[in-house]
N, C-alpha and C positions, 0 to 999 in steps of 0.2 A: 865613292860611287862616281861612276860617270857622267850620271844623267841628273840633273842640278833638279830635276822638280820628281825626286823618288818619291819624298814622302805626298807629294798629291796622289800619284800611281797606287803607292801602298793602300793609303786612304779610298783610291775607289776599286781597288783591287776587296777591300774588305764589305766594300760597298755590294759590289759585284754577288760576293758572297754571301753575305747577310740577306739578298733579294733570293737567291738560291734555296738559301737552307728556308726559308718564310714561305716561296711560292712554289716548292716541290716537298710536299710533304713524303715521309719517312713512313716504313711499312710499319700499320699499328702492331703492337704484339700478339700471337698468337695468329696471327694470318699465317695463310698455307702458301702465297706465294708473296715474292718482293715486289718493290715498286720495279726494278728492271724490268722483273717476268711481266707485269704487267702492261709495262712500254714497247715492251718484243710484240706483245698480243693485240695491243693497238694497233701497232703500227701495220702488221698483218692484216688483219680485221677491215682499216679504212684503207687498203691498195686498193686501186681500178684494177691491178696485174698482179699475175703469180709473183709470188716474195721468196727470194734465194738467201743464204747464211749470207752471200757476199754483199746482197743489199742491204740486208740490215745493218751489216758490217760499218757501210757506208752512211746510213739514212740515220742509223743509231751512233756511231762516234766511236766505237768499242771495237776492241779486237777481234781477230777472228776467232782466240781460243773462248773468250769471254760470247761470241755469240753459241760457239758449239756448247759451251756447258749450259746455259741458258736454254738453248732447243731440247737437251737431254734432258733435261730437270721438270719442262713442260710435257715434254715425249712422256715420259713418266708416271707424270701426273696427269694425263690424261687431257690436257691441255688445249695441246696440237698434236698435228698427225703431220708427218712426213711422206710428201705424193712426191715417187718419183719421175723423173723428167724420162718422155717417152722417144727424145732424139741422143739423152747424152746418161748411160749408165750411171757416172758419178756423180749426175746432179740431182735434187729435187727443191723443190719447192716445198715450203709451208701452209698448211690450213689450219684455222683456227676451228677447232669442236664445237661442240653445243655446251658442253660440259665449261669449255671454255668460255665463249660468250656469253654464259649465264653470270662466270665468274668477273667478265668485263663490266657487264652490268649492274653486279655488287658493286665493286670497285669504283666506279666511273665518280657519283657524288663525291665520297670522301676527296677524291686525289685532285679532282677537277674544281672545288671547293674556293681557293685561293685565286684559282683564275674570273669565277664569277665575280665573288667579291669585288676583286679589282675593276670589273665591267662595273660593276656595281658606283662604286665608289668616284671612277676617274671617268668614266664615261666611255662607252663602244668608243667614240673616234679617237681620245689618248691612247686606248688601250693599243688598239689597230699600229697608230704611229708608233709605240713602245714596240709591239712586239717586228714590225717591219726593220726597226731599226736591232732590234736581237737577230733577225735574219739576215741581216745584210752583214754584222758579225759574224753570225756562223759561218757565213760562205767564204771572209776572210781566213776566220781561222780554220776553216774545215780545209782550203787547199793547201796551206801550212802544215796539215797534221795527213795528209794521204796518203804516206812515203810511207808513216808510222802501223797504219793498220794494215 
């Protein structure tokens, strides 16, 4: 190996993970939609502004085929509804239903659970400084990975 301090990398590389799989909880069994579907529906839900496949694209990390199947799958289920755009025929926008926000509203304790906690535990001001500092990650690796989606 090149890089003489791997195995510290390794070690927070599983660090990294181990906080992952603990503070984003997994779809429990027998639910009708995933934790994706439900991060697509957030993320919709709290815009100020219409939300395009391409923003999510973007705001979510995932591919473009990965947002189209996830829009289909909500489309479907009743979810969302696809409004389209009144100046450009192949575009639209996303709305989240009633059907759907009822379903945000199930969902919100379970998934949002591990983040209280951690308010809980560490205090609003660590938490604040933790998660500023996961954002100021993302935006590193978010323009390293734009070329990809």
């Amino acid at each position: 190996m090149k890089d003489n301090n791997w195995k510290q990398i390794v070690q927070m590389h599983g660090t990294l993970r181990l906080f992952c799989n603990l503070a984003i909880r997994k779809t429990p069994k027998g639910e009708a939609l995933s934790a994706q579907e439900i991060d697509l529906m957030y993320h919709v839900a709290l815009s100020k502004e219409a939300v395009t496949p391409g923003m999510l694209t973007s705001t979510m990390g995932i591919s473009k085929t990965m947002i189209s199947r996830l829009i289909d799958g909500l489309t479907q289920k009743g979810m969302i509804l696809k409004k389209k755009s009144t100046t450009d025929k192949r575009s639209y926008s996303i709305v989240v239903t009633q059907k759907g926000k009822k379903e945000i509203d199930n969902a919100y304790q379970y998934y949002m659970e591990p983040i209280y906690r951690l308010q809980k535990e560490m205090g609003k001001e660590d938490l604040e400084t933790l998660f500023s500092t996961i954002e100021q990650a993302n935006e590193i690796l978010h323009e390293s990975t734009l070329s990809t989606f």
